[in-house]
N, C-alpha and C positions, 0 to 999 in steps of 0.2 A: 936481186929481185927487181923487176922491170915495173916502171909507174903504174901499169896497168895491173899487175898481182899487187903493188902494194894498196892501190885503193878498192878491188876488190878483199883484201884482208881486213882491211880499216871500214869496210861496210857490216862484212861479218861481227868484226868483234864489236862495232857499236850497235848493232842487232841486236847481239847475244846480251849485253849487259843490259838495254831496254829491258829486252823478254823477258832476261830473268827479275828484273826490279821492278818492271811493271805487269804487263799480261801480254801474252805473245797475241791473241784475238784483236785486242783494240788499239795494238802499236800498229801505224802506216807504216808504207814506204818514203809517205812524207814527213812522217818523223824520225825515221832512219836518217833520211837526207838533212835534217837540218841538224841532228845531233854530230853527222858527220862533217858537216859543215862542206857541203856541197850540193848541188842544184840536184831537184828528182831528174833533169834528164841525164845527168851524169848516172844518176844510181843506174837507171833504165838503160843505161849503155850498157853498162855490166852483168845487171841481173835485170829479166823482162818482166816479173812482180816478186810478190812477198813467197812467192812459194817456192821457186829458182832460190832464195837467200836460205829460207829454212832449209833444202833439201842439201846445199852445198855445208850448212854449220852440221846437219846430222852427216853428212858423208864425213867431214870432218875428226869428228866423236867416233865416228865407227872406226876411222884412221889411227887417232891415236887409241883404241880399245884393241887393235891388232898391233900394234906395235909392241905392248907389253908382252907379246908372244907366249900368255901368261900360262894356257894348256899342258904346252911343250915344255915350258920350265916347270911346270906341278909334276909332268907324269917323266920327268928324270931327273929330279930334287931326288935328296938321299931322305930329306923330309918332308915328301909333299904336304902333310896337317899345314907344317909351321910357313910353308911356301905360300899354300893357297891361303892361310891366313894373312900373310904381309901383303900379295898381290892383292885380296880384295880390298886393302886400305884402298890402292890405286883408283879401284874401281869408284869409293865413295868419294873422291878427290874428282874423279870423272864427271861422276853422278853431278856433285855440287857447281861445276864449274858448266853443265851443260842443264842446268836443273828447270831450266823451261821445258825440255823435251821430255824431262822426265816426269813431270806434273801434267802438260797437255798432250801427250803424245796419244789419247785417245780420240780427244776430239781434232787435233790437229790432222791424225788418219783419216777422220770422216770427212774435212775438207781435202784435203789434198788426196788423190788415189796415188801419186806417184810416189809419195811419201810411206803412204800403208804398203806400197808392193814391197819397198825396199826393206821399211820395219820387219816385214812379213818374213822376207827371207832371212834376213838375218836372226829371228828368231828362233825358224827350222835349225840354222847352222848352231846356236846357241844351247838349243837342248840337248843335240848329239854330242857336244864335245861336253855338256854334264854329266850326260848317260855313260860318256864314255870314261867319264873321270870317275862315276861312281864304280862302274865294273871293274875300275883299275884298282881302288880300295876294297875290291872285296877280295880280287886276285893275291891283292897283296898281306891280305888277311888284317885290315887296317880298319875296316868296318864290317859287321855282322853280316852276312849272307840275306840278301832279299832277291827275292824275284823280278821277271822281266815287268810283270804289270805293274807291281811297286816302284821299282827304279823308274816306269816309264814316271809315273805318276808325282816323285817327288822330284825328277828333272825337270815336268813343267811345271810345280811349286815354286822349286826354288829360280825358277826364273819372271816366275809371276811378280815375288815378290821382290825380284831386283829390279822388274823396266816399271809395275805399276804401285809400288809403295806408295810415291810421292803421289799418283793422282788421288789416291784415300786419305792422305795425311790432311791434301791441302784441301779437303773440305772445308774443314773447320777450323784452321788455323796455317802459320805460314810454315813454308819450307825453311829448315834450318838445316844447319852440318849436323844438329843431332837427329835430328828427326829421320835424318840420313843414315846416319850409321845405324839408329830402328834395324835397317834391311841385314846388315851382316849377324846383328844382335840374334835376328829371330830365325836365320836361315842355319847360323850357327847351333845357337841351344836348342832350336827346337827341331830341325832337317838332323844335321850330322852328328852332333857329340850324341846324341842318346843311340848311336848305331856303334858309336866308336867300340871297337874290344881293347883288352888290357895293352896289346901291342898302340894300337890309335892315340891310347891315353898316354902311352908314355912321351911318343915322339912330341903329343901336343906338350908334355912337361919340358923337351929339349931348348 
C-alpha cells in the first residue's frame, strides 16, 4: 500500500473511532487531524472536508457488508435458518464497529445529500434481496405462506429495524454490543420464528 492509501486509511480509521466515542456532528476535520497526528492541510489533501471521510468510511461498510456475499450463501445453504442466523452475527459485529453511522445516519442524510442518495440506494437493493429471501422460505415451505403486500411490508420492517435501531436506542441511553444485538433479537422473535412451520423449526433445532 502506497503512503498516500496508508494515510488516507489512518484518517478514516481515526475518524471512525472519534465518531463512534464521541458524536460524528461536533467532531472536526481538525480534530481528525490532530488525533491523527498530522496537519489539516495534509487531511485536505486527501479528503476536501468531513463529508468526502464519512461517505468513503460508509462506502467502506457497504464494502465489507457485500463481501459476506451473505444472500447467496443463505439461498444455497442445505440450512438457510441456521446460515442466516450465523451471517447476521456478522452483521451486528458490522453494525458495532461502524455504530456512528448507525445511530446518526438520519441526520447525517439530512446534511450530506450525497450521502442520503447512496443510503437510498442501497436500501432499494436491501429490501429486494429480503423479499427475495422471504419467497425463498415460503418456496421452500420453511415459512408459512404470506402474501405480496405482507412480505412487502415486513421486508421493509425488518430492514427498518436493522439500519434505524440504534438511532431509537440512543436517545436515551448509549450504544452497546447489546443494545445491538436488540436488532436480531426482535427481527428474529418477533419478524420470522412465528411464521416458521414444523420443517423451519426443525432446521433452526440443527
Amino acid at each position: 500500500m502506497r503512503k498516500k492509501e496508508l494515510t488516507q486509511e489512518k484518517i478514516k480509521k481515526v475518524a471512525t473511532k472519534l465518531f463512534n466515542e464521541k458524536d460524528s456532528l461536533s467532531i472536526t476535520t481538525n480534530h481528525i487531524a490532530k488525533e491523527a497526528n498530522i496537519s489539516p492541510g495534509n487531511l485536505y489533501y486527501h479528503y476536501k472536508n468531513k463529508e468526502a471521510i464519512i461517505l468513503e468510511i460508509y462506502k467502506d461498510m457497504s464494502k465489507k457488508f457485500e463481501s459476506f456475499e451473505s444472500f447467496n450463501k443463505i439461498l444455497t445453504s442445505k440450512n438457510s435458518i441456521k446460515t442466516w442466523n450465523e451471517m447476521y452475527d456478522s452483521y451486528l459485529e458490522l453494525f458495532w464497529e461502524y455504530r456512528f453511522l448507525m445511530k446518526d445516519n438520519t441526520t447525517l442524510m439530512a446534511i450530506y445529500p450525497e450521502l442520503k442518495k447512496i443510503f437510498s440506494e442501497k436500501q432499494k437493493i436491501r429490501i429486494e434481496q429480503i423479499k427475495k429471501l422471504y419467497r425463498y422460505w415460503i418456496e421452500e415451505q420453511i415459512i408459512t405462506p404470506i402474501d405480496e403486500k405482507e412480505l412487502h411490508i415486513r421486508a421493509k420492517l425488518s430492514w427498518f429495524v436493522s439500519a434505524y435501531w440504534q438511532v431509537f436506542t440512543s436517545i436515551d441511553s448509549d450504544i452497546t454490543k447489546e443494545s445491538i444485538k436488540e436488532v436480531k433479537e426482535i427481527i428474529f422473535k418477533l419478524q420470522l420464528y412465528p411464521l416458521l412451520t414444523n420443517k423451519g423449526k426443525e432446521l433452526l433445532k440443527e
